[in-house]
C-alpha positions in Angstrom: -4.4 -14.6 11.7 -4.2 -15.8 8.1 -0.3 -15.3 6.4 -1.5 -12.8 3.9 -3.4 -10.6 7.0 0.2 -11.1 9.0 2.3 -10.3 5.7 0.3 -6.8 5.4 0.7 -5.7 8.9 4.5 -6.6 8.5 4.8 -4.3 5.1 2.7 -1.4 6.5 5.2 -1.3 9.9 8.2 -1.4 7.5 6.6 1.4 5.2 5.9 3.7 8.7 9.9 2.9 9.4 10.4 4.4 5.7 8.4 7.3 5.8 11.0 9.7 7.9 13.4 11.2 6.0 15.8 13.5 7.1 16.1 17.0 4.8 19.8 18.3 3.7 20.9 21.1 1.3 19.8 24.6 1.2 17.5 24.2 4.6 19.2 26.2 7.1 17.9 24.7 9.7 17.5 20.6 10.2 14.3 19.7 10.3 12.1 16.0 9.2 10.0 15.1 7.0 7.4 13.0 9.2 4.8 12.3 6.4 5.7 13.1 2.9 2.3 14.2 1.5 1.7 12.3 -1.9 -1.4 10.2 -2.2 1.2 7.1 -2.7 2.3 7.1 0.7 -1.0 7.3 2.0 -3.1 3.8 2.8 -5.8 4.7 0.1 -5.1 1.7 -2.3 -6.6 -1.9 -2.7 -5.8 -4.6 -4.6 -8.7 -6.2 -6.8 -9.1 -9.8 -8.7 -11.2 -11.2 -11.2 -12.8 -12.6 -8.1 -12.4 -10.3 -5.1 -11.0 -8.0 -3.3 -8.0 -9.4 -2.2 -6.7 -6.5 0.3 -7.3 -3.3 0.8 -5.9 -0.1 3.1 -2.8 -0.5 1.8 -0.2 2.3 0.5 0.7 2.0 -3.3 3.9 0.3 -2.8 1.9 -2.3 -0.8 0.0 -3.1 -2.8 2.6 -3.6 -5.8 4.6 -5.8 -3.4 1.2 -7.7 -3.2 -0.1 -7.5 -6.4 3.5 -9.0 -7.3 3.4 -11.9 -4.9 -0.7 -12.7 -5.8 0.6 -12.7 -9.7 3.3 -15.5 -9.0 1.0 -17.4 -7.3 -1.1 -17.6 -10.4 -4.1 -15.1 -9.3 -5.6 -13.4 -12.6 -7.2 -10.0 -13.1 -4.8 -8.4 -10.8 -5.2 -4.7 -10.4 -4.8 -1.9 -8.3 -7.4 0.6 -7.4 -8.1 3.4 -4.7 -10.1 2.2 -1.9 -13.0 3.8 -3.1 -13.4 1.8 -6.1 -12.4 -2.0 -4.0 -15.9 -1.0 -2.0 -18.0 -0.1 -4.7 -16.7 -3.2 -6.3 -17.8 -5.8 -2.8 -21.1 -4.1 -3.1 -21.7 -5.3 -6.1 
């Protein structure tokens, strides 16, 4: 396993650990949220290059985190897309 696949499993097991969140205030009874619904926490985003696809079934934070660490490493045309988009671009 390459250090970029092992760096992305790492993130996406840390983001899992993030996603429960316990509710307080009004709620009269204590309950969890287990899966925040908001298409940012869902692994729907890829991050594209000039060149590639660099990764891709990542959440948005992620992919920022990536995008970030690509950029200081000198990588151009850096974006982020949905996955949609990323395989639309690789068949090209």
């Amino acid at each position: 396993m390459n250090s970029r696949a092992y760096k992305m499993q790492e993130m996406t097991a840390r983001n899992k650990k993030k996603n429960t969140a316990p509710i307080d205030g009004a709620a009269s009874n204590a309950r969890e949220i287990t899966d925040f619904k908001s298409e940012l926490n869902e692994a729907c985003w890829s991050v594209i290059s000039f060149e590639r696809v660099e990764a891709t079934g990542l959440t948005y934070t992620e992919a920022a985190e990536l995008l970030g660490e690509l950029s200081r490493q000198g990588l151009s045309g850096l974006c982020i897309v949905t996955v949609e988009v990323a395989e639309r671009i690789s068949e090209i």
